[in-house]
C-alpha positions in Angstrom: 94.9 28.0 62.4 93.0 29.4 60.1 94.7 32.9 58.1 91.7 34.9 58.9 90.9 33.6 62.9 94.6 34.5 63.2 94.2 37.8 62.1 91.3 38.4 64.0 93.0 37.1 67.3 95.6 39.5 66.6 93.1 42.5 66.6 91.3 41.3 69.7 94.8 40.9 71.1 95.6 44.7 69.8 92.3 46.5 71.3 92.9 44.9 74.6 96.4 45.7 74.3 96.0 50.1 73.0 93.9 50.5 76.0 97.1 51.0 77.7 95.5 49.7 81.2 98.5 47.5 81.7 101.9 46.4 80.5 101.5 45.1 77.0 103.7 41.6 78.2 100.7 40.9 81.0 97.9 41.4 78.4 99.9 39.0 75.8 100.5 36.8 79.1 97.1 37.1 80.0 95.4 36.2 76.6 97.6 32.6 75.6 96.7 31.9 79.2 92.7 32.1 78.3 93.5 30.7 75.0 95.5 27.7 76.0 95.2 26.0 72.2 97.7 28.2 70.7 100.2 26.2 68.8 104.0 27.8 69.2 103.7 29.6 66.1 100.4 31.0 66.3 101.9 32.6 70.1 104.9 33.5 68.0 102.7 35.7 65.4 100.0 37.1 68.1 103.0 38.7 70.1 104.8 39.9 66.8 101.8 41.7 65.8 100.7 43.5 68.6 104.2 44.6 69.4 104.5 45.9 65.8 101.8 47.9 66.2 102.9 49.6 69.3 106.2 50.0 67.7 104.6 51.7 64.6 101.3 53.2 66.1 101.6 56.5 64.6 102.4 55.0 61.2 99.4 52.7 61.3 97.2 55.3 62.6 97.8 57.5 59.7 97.5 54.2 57.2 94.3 52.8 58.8 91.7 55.4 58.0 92.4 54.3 54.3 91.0 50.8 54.4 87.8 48.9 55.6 86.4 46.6 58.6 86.9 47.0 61.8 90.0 49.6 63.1 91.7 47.1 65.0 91.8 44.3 62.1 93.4 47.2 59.9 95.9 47.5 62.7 96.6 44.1 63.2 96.8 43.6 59.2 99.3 46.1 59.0 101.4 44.4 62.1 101.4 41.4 60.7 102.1 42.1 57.7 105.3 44.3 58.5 106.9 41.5 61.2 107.1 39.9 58.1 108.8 42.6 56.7 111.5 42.4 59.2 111.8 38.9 59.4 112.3 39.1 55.5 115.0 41.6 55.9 116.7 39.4 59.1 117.2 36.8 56.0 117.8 39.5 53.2 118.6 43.1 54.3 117.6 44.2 50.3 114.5 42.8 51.3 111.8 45.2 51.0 108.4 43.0 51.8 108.5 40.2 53.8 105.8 37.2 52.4 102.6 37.8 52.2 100.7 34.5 50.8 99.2 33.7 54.2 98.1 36.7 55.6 96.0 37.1 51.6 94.5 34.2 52.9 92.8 36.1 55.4 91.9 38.9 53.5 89.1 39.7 51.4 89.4 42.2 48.0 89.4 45.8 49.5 91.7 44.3 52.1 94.2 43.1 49.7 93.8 46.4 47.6 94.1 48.8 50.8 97.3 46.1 52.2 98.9 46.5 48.6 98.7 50.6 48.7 100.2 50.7 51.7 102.9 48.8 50.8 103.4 51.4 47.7 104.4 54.1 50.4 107.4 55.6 50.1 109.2 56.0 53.3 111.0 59.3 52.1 107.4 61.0 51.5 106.0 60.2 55.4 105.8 62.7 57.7 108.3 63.0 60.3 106.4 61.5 63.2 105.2 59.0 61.4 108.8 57.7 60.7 110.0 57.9 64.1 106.7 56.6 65.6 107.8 58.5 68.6 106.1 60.9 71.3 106.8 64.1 70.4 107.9 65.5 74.5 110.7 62.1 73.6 111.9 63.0 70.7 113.5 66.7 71.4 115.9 64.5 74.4 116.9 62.3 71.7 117.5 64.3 69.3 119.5 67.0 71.4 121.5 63.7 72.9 122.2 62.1 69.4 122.4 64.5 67.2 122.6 63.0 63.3 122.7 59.3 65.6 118.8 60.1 66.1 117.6 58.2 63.0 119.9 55.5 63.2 118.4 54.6 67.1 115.0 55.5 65.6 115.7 52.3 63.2 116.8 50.2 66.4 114.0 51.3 68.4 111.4 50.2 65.8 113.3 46.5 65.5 112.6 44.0 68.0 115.5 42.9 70.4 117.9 40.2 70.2 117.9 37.2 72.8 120.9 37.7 74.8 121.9 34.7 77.4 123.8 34.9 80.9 126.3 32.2 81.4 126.1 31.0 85.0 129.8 31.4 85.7 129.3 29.8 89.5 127.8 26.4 87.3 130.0 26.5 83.7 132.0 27.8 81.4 130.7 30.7 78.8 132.7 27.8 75.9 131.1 25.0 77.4 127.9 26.0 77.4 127.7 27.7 74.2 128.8 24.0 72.7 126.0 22.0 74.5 123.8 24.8 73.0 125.2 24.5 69.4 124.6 20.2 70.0 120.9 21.3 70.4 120.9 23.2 67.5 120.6 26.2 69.4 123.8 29.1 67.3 124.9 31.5 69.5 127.7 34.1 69.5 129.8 35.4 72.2 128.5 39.0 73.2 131.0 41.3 72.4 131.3 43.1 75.9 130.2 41.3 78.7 132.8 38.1 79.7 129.4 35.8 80.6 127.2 36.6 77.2 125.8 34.7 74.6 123.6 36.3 72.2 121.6 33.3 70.1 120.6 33.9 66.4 117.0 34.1 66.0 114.2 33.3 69.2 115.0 30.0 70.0 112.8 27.8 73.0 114.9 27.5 76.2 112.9 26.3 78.9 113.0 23.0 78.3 116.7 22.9 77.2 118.8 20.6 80.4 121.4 24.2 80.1 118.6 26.3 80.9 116.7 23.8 83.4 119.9 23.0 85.7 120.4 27.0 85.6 123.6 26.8 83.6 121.8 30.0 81.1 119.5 32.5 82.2 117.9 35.1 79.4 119.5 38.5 80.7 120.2 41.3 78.0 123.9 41.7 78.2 123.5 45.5 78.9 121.9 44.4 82.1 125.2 42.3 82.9 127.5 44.8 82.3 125.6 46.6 85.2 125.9 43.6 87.5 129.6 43.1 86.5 130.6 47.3 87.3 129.6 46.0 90.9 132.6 43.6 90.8 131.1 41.8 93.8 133.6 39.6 95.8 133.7 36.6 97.3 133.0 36.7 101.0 131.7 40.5 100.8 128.1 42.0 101.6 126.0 42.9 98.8 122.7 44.7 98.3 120.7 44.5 95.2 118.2 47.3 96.3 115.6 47.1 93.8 116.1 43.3 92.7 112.8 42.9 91.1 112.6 39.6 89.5 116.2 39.1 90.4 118.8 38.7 87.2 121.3 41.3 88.2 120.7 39.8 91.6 121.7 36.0 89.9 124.7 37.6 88.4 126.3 39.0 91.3 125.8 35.9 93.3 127.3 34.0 90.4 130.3 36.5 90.5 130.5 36.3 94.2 131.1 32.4 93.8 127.7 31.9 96.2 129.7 32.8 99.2 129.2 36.1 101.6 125.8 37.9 101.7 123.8 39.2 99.3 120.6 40.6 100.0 118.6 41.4 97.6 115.6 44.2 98.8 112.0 45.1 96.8 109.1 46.7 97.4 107.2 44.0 95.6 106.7 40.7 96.8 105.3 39.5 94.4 108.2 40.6 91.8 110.7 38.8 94.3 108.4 35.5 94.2 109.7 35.1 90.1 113.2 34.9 91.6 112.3 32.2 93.5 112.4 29.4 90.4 115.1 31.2 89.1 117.0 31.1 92.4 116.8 27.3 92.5 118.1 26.5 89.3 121.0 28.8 90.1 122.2 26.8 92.5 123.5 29.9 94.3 122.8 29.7 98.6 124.1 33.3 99.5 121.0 34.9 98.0 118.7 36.4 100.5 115.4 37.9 99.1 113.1 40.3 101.2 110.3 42.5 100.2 110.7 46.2 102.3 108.0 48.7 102.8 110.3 51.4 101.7 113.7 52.3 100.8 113.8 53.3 104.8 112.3 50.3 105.9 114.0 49.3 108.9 115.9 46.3 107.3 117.8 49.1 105.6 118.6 51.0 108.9 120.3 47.6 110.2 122.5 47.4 107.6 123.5 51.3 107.9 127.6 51.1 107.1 127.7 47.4 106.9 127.8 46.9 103.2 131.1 46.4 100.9 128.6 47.1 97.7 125.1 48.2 96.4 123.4 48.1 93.1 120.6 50.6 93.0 118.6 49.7 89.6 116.4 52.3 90.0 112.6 52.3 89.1 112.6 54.1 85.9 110.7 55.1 82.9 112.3 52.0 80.9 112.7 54.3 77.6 115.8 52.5 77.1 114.0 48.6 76.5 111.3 50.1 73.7 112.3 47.3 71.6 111.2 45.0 73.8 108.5 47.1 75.7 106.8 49.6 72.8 103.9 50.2 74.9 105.8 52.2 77.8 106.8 55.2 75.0 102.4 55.5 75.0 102.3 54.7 79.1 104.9 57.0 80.2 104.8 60.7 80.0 106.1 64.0 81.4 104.7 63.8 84.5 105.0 60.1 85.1 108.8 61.4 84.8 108.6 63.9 87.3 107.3 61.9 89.5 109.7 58.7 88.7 112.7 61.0 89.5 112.2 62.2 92.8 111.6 58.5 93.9 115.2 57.7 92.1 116.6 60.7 93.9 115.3 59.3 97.8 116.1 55.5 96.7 119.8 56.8 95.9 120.1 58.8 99.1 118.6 55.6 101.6 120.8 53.3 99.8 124.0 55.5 99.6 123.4 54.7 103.5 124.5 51.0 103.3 127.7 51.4 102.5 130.8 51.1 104.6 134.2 53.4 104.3 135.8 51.8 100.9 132.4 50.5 99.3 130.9 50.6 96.2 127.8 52.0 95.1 126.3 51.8 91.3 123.0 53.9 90.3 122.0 52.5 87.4 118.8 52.6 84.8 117.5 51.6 81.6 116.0 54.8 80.8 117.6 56.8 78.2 116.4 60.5 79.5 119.2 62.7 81.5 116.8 63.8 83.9 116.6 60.2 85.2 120.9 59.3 84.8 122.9 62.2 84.3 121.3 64.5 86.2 120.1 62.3 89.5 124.1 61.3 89.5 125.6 64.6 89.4 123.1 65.7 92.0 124.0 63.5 94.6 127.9 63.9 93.9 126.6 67.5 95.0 125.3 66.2 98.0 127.5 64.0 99.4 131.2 64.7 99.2 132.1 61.8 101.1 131.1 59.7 97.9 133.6 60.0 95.2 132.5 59.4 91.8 134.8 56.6 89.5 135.3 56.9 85.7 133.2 53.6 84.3 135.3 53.7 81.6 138.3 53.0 83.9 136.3 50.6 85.9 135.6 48.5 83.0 139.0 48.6 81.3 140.4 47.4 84.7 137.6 44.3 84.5 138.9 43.7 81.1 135.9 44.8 78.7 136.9 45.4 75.2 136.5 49.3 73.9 135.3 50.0 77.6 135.6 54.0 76.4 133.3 53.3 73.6 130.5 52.4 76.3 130.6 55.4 77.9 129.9 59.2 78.0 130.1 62.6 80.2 133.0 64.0 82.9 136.3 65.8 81.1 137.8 62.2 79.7 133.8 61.5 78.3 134.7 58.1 80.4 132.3 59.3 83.6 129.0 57.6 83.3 128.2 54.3 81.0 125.6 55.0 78.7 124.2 52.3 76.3 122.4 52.7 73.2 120.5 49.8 71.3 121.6 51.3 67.7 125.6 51.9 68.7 125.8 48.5 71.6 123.2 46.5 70.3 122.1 45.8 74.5 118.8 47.8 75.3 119.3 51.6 76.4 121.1 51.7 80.0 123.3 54.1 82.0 125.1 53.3 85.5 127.2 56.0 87.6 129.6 54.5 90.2 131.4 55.7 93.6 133.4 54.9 95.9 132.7 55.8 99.7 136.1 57.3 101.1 
């Protein structure tokens, strides 16, 4: 493709995209599915962009007035031209500008002149907000959290995410597999927490890899494991994923249960249960029972009342804790949104707290990174119900063997209580899981 059609995709792909009318990974779905032609690499460069700009929208905003043409060809300039920053600093970390032969290509003389002031800038001289690229009702929670950690998350949050592999432990062997993936030239390492990880260098194609196809790897984020592995599901138990969505915390605990028992695995949204379906087959797994519910009080719950040995509540959330991978949702979500968001975690805990039998275990868990949606919905229901005692996570983990499982997590006298992730300390997207036991 041509440098400047690129470019101008990009900024049709960026003003559909700031409207902010849906998730930015359904309008990026939405436009290579009505442009079908893309090549690999021009997909590769359209999602990099847009995702830039949503990462640095204040930045841009405060750089575009300066130039010429159309607002969202400035904006998609300026994306493309710093994802090639940061895939120039992946190589070389004293790498200040990435390459920037093709995207001249595209650009005509006041384009090129504008491009090369704003690559003059001096960090140290921007505005606050337009280093941290955040909200401003965000950053005061982040900041009282992480203290002088703030800009050091800031610089995780603005990065795009690593791809991090699940091992399907009920079809292979973490070893194995990571050496069929090495004969396809695929490097991975072995994440350095959860006991099924792989985390693969660069964004390498999977679907059509025979690992991936017979269900031996599934792309999970190995935060999102070490949620499904605090469950510790058993073989033979019943299990209830209660808001399984497309279903990869659901695949993990199957996998750890050995595909034997029950495990049900409960959503409001058919249709987010239909993309487990695919996933479900390659898995290979047959104790997996998917079923869309009206409501967390639906009365499929009520027939399960005191019947079940464990349940994962992965709560619908503001995701603030996957901005690397989602940028848009820091521009989506808002105070309100939160409000609202928290009183439907606190009722979904309650109704699923309901499940559980005398001796089971039940794990709230979210990939937000505000206490109003972890901390503060957990200690809560301990308040409310006594007959649910809460477990250190730290303890829990130690005793499932996860190296520094202390370092994971925060809160309670021993700072062991709750497990709290962070992309710039854990390199896993931002996540936080409480656990109890029911006496």
């Amino acid at each position: 493709m041509h440098p400047n059609a690129l470019i101008e995709a990009c900024a049709q792909l960026v003003r559909q995209a700031l409207t902010f009318e849906h998730p930015a990974d359904a309008v990026v779905s939405r436009f290579f599915r009505d442009n079908r032609g893309l090549g690999q690499r021009e997909r590769a460069a359209l999602a990099e962009t847009v995702y830039t700009v949503l990462r640095k929208k204040l930045l841009f905003d405060h750089m575009a007035p300066s130039g010429s043409g159309p607002r969202e060809r400035r904006l998609a300039i300026l994306g493309y031209a710093h994802w090639q920053d940061e895939e120039a600093r992946r190589a070389n970390p004293q790498a200040r500008h990435g390459p920037r032969d093709f995207l001249q290509g595209a650009l005509n003389d006041r384009e090129r002149q504008w491009l090369a002031q704003c690559d003059a800038v001096d960090e140290a001289d921007l505005l606050e907000r337009h280093r941290h690229n955040l909200p401003e009702w965000l950053v005061a929670p982040l900041k009282a959290q992480l203290g002088d950690e703030f800009w050091p998350e800031v610089t995780a949050l603005s990065q795009s995410a690593p791809l991090d592999l699940r091992v399907n432990i009920f079809k292979e062997k973490r070893q194995l597999a990571q050496e069929e993936l090495a004969k396809a030239a695929i490097k991975t390492e072995v994440t350095p927490y959860s006991p099924w990880g792989l985390r693969a260098v660069g964004k390498p194609q999977l679907a059509k890899l025979p690992a991936f196809v017979r269900g031996a790897i599934e792309v999970q984020d190995e935060g999102s494991q070490l949620l499904a592995l605090l469950v510790d599901a058993k073989r033979g138990e019943m299990v209830v994923d209660f808001c399984a969505g497309a279903g990869g915390k659901t695949l993990a605990l199957g996998a750890s249960m050995r595909s034997t028992g029950r495990l049900y695995a409960f959503d409001v949204s058919a249709h987010r249960l239909d993309a487990l379906k695919p996933r479900l087959a390659r898995s290979g797994l047959s104790n997996v029972h998917p079923a869309a519910i009206a409501h967390e009080r639906d009365d499929r719950i009520k027939r399960l009342a005191g019947k079940i040995d464990r349940v994962l509540v992965d709560a619908p959330c503001s995701g603030l804790g996957t901005l690397r991978r989602n940028p848009d949702l820091k521009w989506r979500q808002n105070p309100k949104t939160i409000e609202e968001l928290v009183v439907k975690q606190a009722a979904i805990l309650d109704s699923a707290a309901r499940l559980l039998k005398p001796g089971g275990r039940l794990v709230y868990a979210t990939c937000s990174v505000l206490p109003q949606e972890n901390e503060e919905i957990a200690e809560a229901f301990s308040a409310a119900h006594p007959e649910f005692v809460p477990l250190e996570v730290g303890e829990v983990l130690a005793q499932l063997k996860v190296p520094d499982a202390a370092s994971l997590c925060s809160g309670g006298e021993a700072g062991t209580r709750y497990l709290r992730l962070w992309p710039h300390r854990h390199k896993t997207d931002g996540f936080f899981a409480a656990v109890w036991q029911r006496k």
